[in-house]
C-alpha positions in Angstrom: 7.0 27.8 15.5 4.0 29.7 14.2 0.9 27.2 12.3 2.1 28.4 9.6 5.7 27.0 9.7 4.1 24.0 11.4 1.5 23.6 8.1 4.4 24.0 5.3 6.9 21.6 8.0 4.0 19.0 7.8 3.6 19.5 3.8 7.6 19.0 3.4 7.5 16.1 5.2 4.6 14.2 2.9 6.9 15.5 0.0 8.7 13.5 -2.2 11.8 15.6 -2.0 13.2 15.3 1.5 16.4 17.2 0.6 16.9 21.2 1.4 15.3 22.7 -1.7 15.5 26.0 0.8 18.4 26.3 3.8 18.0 23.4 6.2 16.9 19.9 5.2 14.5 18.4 7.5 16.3 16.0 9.7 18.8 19.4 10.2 15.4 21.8 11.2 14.5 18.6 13.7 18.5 17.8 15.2 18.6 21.9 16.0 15.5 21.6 17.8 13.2 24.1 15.3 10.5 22.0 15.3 7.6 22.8 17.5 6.2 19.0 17.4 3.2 19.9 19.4 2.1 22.6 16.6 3.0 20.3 13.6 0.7 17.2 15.1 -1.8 19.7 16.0 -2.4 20.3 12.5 -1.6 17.3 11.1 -4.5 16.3 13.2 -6.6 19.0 11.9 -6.2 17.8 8.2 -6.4 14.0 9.6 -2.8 13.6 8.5 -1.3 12.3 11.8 -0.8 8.8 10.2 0.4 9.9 7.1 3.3 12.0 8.4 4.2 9.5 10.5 4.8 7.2 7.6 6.5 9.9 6.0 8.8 10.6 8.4 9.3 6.4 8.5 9.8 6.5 4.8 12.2 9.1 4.8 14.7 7.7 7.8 13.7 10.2 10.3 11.7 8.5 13.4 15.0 8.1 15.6 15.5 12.2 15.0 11.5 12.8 17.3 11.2 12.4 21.0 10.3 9.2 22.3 6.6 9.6 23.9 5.9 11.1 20.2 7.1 8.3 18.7 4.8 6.0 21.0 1.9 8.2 20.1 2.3 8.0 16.6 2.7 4.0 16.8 -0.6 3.7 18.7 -2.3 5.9 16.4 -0.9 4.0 13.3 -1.9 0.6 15.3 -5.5 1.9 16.3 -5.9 3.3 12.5 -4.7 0.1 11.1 -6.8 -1.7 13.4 -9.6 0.3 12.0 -8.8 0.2 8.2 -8.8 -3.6 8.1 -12.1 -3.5 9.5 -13.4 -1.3 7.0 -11.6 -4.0 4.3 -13.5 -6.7 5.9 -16.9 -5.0 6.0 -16.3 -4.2 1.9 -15.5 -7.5 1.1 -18.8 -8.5 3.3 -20.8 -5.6 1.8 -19.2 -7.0 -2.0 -20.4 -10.3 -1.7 -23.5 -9.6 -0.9 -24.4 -7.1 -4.0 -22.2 -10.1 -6.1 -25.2 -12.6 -5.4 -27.7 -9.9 -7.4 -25.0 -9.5 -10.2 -23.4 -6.1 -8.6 -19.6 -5.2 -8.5 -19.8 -2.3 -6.0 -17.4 0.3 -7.3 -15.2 2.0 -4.3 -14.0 5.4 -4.4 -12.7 8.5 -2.3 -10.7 6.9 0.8 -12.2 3.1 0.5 -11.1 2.8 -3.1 -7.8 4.4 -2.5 -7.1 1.2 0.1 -8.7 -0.9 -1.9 -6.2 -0.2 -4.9 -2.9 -0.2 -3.1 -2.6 3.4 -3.3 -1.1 3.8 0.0 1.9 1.6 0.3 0.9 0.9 4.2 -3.1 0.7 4.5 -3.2 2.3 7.8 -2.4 5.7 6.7 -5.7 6.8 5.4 -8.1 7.9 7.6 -11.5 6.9 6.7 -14.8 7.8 8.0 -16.9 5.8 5.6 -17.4 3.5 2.8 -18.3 5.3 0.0 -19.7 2.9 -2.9 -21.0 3.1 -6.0 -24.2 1.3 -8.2 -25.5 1.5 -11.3 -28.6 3.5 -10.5 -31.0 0.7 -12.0 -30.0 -1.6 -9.5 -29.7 1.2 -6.2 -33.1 0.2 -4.9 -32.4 -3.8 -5.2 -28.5 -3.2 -3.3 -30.3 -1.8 -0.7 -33.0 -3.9 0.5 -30.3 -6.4 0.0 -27.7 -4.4 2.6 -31.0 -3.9 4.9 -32.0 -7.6 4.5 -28.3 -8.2 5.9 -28.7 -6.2 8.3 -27.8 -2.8 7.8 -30.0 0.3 9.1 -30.4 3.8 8.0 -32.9 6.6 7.9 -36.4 5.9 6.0 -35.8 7.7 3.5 -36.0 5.7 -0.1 -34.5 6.3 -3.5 -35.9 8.9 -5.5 -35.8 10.6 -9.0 -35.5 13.7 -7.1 -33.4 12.8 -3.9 -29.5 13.2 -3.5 -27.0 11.3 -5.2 -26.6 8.7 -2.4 -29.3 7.4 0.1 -29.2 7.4 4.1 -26.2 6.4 5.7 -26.1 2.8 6.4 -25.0 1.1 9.4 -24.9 -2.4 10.5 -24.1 -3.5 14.5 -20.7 -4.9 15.0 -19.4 -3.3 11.5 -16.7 -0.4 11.3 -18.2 2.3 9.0 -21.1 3.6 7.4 -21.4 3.1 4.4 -22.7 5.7 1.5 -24.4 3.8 -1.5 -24.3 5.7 -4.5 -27.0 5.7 -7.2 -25.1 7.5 -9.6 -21.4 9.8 -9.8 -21.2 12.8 -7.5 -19.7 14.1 -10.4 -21.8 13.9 -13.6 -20.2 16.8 -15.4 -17.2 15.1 -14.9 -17.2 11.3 -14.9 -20.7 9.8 -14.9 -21.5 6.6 -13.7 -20.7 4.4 -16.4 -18.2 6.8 -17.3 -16.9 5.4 -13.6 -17.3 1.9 -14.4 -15.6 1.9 -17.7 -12.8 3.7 -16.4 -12.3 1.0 -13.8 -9.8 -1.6 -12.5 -11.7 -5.5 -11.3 -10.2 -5.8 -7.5 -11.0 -9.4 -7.1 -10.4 -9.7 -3.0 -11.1 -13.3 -1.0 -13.7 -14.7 -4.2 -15.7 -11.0 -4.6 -15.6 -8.8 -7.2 -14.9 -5.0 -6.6 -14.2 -2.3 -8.9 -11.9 0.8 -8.1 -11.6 3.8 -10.3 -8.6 4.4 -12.9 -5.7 6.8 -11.9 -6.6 9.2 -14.2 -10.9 9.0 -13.1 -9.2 9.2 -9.0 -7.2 12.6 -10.4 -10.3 13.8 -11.9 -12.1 12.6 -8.7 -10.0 14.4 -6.5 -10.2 17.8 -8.2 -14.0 17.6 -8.7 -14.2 16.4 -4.9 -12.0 19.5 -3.5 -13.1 22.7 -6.1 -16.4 21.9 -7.3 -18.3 19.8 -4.8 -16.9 21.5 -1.9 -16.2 24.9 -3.1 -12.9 24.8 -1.2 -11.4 28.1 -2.8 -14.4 29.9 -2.1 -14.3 29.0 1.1 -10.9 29.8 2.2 -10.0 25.9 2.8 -7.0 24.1 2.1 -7.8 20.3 1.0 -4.5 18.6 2.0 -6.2 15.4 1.6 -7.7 15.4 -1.9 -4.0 17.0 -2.7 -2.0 14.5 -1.4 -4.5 12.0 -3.0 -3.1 13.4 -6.0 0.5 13.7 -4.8 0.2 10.1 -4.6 -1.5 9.4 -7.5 1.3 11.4 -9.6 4.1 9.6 -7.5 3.2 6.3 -7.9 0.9 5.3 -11.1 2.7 8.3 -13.5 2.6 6.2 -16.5 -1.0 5.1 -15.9 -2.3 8.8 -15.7 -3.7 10.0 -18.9 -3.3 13.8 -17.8 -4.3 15.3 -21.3 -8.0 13.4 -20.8 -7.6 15.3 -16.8 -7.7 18.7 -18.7 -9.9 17.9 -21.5 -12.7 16.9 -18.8 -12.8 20.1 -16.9 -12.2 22.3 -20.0 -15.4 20.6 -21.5 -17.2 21.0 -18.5 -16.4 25.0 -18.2 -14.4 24.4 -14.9 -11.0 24.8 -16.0 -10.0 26.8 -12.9 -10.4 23.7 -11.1 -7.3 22.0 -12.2 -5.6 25.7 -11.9 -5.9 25.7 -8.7 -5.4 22.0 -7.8 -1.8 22.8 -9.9 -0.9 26.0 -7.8 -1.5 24.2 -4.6 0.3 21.5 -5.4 3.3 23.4 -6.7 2.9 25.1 -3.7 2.8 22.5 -1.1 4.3 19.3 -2.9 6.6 21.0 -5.8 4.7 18.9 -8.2 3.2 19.8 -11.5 0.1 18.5 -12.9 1.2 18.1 -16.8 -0.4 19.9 -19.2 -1.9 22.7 -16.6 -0.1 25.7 -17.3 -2.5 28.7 -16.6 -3.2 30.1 -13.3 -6.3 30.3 -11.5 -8.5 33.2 -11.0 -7.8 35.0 -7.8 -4.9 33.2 -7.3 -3.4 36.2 -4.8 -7.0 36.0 -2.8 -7.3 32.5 -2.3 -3.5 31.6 -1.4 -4.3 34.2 1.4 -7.3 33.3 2.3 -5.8 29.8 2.3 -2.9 31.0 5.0 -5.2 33.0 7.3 -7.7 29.7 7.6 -4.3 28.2 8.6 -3.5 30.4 10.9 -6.8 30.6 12.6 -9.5 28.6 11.4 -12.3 30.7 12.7 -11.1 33.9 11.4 -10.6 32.4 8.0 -13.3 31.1 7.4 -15.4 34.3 8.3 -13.3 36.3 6.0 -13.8 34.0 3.2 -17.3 33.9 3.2 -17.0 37.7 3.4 -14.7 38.0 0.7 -16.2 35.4 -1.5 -19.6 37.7 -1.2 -17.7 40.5 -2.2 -16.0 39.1 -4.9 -19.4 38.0 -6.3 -20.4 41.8 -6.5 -18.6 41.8 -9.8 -19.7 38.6 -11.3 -21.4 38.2 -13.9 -23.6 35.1 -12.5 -26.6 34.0 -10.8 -24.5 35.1 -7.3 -23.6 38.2 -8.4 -26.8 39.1 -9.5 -27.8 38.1 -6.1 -25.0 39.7 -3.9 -25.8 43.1 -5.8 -29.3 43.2 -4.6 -28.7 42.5 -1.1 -25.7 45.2 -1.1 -28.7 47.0 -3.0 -29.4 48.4 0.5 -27.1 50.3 3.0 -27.5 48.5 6.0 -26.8 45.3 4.2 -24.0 46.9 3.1 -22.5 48.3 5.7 -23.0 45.0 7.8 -20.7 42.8 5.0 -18.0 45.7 5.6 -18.1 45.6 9.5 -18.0 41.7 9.5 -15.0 42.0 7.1 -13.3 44.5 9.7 -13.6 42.6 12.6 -12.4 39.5 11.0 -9.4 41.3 9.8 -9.1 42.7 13.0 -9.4 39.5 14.8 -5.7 38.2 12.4 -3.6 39.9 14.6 -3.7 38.7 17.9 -4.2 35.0 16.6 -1.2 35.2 13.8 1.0 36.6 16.9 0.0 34.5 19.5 0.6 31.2 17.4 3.9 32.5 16.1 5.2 32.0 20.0 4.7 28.4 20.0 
């Protein structure tokens, strides 16, 4: 089973549709023995989806079908993850209360808000590095002096008019996560801060008061997060997460989604081949639809590619894609075309983008072939 097979095997499983919408269903493809489990954990692992797909494969009847020291390693991953997530619950309620006493609900988004909200019908199948919360930027300085009065330590560096949108990492002894304390939205184009907190549900947890974003502000979250903060199709990268997010999202709160206000934002904002893309992919990957999102995105063909080589080799894909991405700039009318055109302005510069190209495509072969023997 090549990466490849392994990365669309993982995606069918976190589908909704577990039926054979092409030849074998997936509890046929795992009786006759085509599954290379070591490749499809692998990559699940790689997209920090091991949890989720075993929940998947829970939800969809098909844990008795895997070998049994999988089985086990899934369970203590789901128990250590589990373990983990209620921590980070308990450290948010803590870090609630505390910004409660100066008159702050602490608004949680990205992977703490989608816990916090119920998103995930078992809590352990997120994976969550830290607690990202947000402030209204007139009170960030107060909230943290009050977190480092409680004990929590980061770098010295202190709120400015000109710093990033969220201070130094905090950390306290004896807690599970860091925690990231926003000033104001990542996103501004998009959904600004009190664009955040009107759009917001009251999570009132153990006598604290929390605030998660809408469905529709996690959607719009989610596609800012992957194609315009990241830059993940000019880079070459699939974000699994943010699109099973959105899977979710669509699944489970449909009738809470205002999906015309989804494409309104990014049309507004000029950045229309966001949603484009987030709608291919997740055609692609989930055979869902994001209503209302009909176009396609630009360089569809080129970034579905470049999408499947990162797959099949990460290295390699990624090398291309910046490659490609420079070269694809040449044409561009913008501030990085103008800039690409002067570097490729000399020969040797030239030449040196077109070798690098060539030896990453090069490179495809042998790694596409060797992973298609697993």
């Amino acid at each position: 089973m090549s990466r490849i097979k392994a990365f669309f095997f993982l995606c069918r499983c976190l589908s909704e549709e577990s039926g054979p919408a092409r030849g074998l269903s997936l509890a046929d493809e795992i009786r006759r023995g085509l599954v290379c489990w070591e490749c499809v954990v692998q990559i699940a692992s790689e997209y920090l989806m091991t949890v989720a797909l075993y929940c998947a494969l829970m939800e969809k009847g098909l844990l008795g079908l895997i070998p049994a020291d999988l089985l086990e390693y899934f369970e203590l991953i789901h128990s250590l993850n589990g373990t983990r997530n209620r921590g980070i619950v308990e450290q948010t309620v803590e870090i609630a209360g505390i910004l409660n006493r100066i008159g702050v609900e602490p608004l949680l988004f990205k992977g703490a808000g989608h816990i916090g909200s119920g998103l995930y019908g078992d809590a352990a199948m997120r994976i969550v590095y830290d607690i990202d919360i947000l402030v209204p930027e007139e009170c960030a300085v107060e909230c943290e002096e009050c977190l480092i009065a409680a004990g929590y330590r980061g770098a010295a560096v202190a709120y400015r008019p000109d710093a990033h949108f969220h201070g130094p990492i905090l950390r306290r002894e004896g807690r599970t996560a860091g925690v990231e304390l926003h000033r104001w939205s990542p996103w501004p184009e998009f959904l600004n801060t009190a664009a955040m907190y009107d759009d917001s549900a009251l999570l009132a947890l153990r006598g604290v008061g929390m605030r998660t974003p809408s469905p529709t502000a996690g959607v719009i979250i989610a596609i800012a997060h992957a194609w315009v903060q990241h830059a993940s199709k000019r880079n070459g990268v699939v974000p699994l997460r943010d699109l099973y997010d959105t899977a979710l999202v669509a699944r489970r709160k449909a009738g809470e989604i205002d999906w015309a206000r989804v494409v309104r934002t990014f049309h507004e904002a000029g950045q229309m081949d966001a949603p484009h893309t987030h709608g291919m992919m997740l055609e692609r990957l989930f055979g869902q639809r994001i209503p209302g999102v009909d176009g396609r995105p630009h360089r569809e063909w080129l970034y579905w590619r470049l999408g499947l080589l990162g797959i099949r080799s990460p290295a390699v894909g990624e090398m291309v894609a910046r490659n490609a991405a420079d070269l694809g700039d040449l044409f561009a009318n913008s501030a990085d075309g103008r800039r690409v055109r002067k570097e490729l302005a000399t020969a040797a510069t030239y030449s040196r983008k077109l070798r690098n190209l060539r030896t990453a495509l090069r490179r495809r072969g042998p790694a596409s072939e060797g992973a298609s023997k697993n």
